[in-house]
N, C-alpha and C positions, 0 to 999 in steps of 0.2 A: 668903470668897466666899459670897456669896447663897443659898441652897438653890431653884433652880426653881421657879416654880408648875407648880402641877398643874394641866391641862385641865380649862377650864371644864366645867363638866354639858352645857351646848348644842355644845361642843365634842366631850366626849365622843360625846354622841350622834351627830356625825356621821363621827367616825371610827371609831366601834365599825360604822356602817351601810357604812362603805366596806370598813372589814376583810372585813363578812359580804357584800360584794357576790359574786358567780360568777364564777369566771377564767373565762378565755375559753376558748369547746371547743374550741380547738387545741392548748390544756395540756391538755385530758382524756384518759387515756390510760385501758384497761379492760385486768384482771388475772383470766384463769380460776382457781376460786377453787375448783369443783368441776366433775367430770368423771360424763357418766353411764356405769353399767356396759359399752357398748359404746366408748366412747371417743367419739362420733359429733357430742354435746351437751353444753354444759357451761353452765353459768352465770358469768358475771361480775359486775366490779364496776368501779366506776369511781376512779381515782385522778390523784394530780397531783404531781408532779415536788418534791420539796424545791426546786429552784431558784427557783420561780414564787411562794413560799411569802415565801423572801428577796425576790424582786424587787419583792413586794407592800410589803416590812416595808419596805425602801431607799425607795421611791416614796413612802409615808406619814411617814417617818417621819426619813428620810436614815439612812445607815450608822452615825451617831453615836449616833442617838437611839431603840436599842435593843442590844443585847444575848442572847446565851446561853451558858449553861456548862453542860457533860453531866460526869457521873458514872456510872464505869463497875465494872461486877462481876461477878464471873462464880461459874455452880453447875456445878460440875463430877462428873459422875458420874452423868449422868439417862439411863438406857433411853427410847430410843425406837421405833417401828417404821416400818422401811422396806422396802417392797415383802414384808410377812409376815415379815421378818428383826428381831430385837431387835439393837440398837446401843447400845452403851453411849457415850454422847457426854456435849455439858456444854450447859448455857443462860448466851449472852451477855446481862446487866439494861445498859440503859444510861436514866440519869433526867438530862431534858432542864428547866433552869430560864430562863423565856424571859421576859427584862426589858424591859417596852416604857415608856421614861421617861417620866415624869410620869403615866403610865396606871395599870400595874401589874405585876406578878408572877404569872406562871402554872408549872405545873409539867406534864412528860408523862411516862410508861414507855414503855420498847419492850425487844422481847425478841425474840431470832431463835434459833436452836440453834448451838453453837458449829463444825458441821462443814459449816454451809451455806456456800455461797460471799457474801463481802463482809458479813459476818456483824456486825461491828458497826457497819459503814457503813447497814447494813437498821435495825439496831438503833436508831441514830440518825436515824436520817432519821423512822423510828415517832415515838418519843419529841419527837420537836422537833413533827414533825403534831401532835402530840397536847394539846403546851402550846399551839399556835397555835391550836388548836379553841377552846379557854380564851374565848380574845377573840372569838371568830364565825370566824376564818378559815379558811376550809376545810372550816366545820361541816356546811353542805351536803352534801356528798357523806353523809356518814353516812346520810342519809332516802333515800339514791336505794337501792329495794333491789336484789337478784339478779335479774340476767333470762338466758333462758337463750337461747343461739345456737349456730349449728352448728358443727364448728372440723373442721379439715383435717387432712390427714393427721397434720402436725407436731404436733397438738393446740393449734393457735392457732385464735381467731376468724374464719371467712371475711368477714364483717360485723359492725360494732360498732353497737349499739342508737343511738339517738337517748337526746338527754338532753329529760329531764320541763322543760315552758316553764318553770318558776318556777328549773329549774338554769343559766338562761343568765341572761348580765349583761346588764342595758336597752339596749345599743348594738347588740345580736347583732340583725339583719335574720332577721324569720320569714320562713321557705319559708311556699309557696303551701298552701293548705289546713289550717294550724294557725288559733293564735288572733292574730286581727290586733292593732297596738298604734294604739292613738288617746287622744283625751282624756283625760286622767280630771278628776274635782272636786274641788278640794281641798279642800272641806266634807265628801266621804264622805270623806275621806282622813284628816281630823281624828276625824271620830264612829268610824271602824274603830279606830284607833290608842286610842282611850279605851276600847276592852275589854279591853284589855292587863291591865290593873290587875283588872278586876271579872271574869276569865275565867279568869287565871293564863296565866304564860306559854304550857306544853303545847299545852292546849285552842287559845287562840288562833292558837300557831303550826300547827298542823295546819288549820285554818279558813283560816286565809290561803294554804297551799300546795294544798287542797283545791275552795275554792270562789273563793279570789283568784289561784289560778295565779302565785305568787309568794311569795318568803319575808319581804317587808317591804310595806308597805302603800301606802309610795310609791312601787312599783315594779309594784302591779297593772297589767296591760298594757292597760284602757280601762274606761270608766264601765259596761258592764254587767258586766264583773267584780265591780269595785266593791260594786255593788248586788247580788250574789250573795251576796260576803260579808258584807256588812250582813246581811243575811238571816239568814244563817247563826248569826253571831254573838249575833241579838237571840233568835233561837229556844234558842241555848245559854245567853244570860242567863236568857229564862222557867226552862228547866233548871232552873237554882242558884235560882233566885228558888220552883220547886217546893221545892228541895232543906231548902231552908230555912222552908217552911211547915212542908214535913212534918216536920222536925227538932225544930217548936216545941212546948213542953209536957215530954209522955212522951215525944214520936221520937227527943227528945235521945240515949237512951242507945240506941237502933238504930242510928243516924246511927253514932257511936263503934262502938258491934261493926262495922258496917260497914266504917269507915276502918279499921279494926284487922284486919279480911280480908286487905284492901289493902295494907295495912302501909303510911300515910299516917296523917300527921300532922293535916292539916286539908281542906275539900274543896277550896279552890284549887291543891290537891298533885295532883287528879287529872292523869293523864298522856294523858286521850286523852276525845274523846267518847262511846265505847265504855265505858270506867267510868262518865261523867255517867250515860249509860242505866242502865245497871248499877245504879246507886245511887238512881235516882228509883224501878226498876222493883222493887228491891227492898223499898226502903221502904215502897213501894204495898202492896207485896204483905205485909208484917209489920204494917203498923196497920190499925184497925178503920175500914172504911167510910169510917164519921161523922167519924173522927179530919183522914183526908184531905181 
């Protein structure tokens, strides 16, 4: 029998974009995560359902045309504390291997403590999130950070936060007073998409959830977005394009103690526009004048 092709590149691309698209906020469900010393406040998070996770794989991909198999193990004998008391319990590992055919192979951990309730069911459900992240799915939620709300007696949430525009999927209807959706151009839409490569992924992705109110660049929600993050982007090109005067000659070996700080490899490793600064500002400030 035959062995499958593998999805084209142009293919890829569009089901790696459909993977990373946003479930809908009616899978969004938020988990207190921490409590303040009165009980009164606490901070959440947001999460989504293992099932919504499959129903995305089934929809892409049909039932056949993926796969997963977990591996389970357990450490028995770990002190924990609860409520000021030490426990001597154990830690359920369960490692999730998540096959999307002709795609690829991804892998997750998850780990819950052995005397918690549904303890490997939690365990697995981690681990499977976790390979799915792999491919974009569900990767979102990771950037939405802690926000904090008031919770009730029971110490639940009286109100759950709004999710950040760029967490909802292009179908979702904005309420009144956000950011409206209209045109956009598919010329900015091409020139955004080409800093990918000259930006690094990081950089970029943070520009586009920052100044494009969205995590993919066909999905900015109208042309002055758009041209925000154009903006954005061409000013973090100058960045590197500093990054790399000053680097040239002697800055070379600044440039390296720097990445070496950082503990990066190269500067398209940076993780954030906050190091790009970081690294222009430093270098400024270690060569001579004339050098700059």
């Amino acid at each position: 029998m035959p062995t499958p092709r593998k999805f084209s590149a142009e293919e890829q691309r569009k089901l790696f974009a459909l993977l990373e698209t946003p479930f809908s906020p009616s899978e969004v469900k938020w988990r207190v995560v921490r409590k303040g010393q009165r009980g009164r406040r606490g901070k959440v998070l947001p999460y989504v359902d293992p099932r919504a996770y499959t129903d995305r794989l089934n929809q892409l991909f049909t039932p056949a045309g993926w796969s997963r198999t977990y591996n389970l193990a357990a450490v028995p004998n770990v002190v924990r504390r609860i409520d000021g008391r030490e426990v001597v319990t154990g830690k359920v590992l369960v490692n999730c291997i998540l096959t999307i055919h002709r795609l690829g192979v991804h892998t997750g951990n998850g780990e819950e403590w052995a005397d918690s309730s549904m303890a490997v069911t939690s365990a697995e459900a981690q681990a499977f999130k976790r390979a799915s992240s792999c491919f974009g799915l569900g990767r979102y939620l990771y950037r939405i950070s802690e926000r904090w709300v008031d919770l009730d007696r029971r110490g639940m949430p009286k109100r759950f936060p709004a999710l950040p525009l760029w967490a909802l999927p292009p179908d979702v209807i904005i309420e009144h007073g956000a950011e409206p959706r209209g045109p956009i151009d598919p010329k900015l839409t091409g020139k955004i998409e080409a800093f990918r490569k000259l930006l690094g992924s990081a950089v970029y992705t943070e520009i586009l959830s920052r100044a494009g109110f969205s995590h993919d660049a066909r999905l900015i929600p109208n042309a002055n977005r758009q041209k925000d993050a154009l903006k954005w982007m061409e000013a973090a090109a100058r960045g590197y394009d500093r990054v790399r005067h000053l680097a040239s000659g002697r800055g070379a070996e600044q440039l390296d103690a720097v990445l070496q700080h950082l503990k990066l490899n190269a500067v398209h490793d940076l993780p954030s526009l906050d190091a790009l600064r970081f690294v222009v500002d430093t270098l400024e400030s270690l060569l001579p004048q004339n050098a700059a």
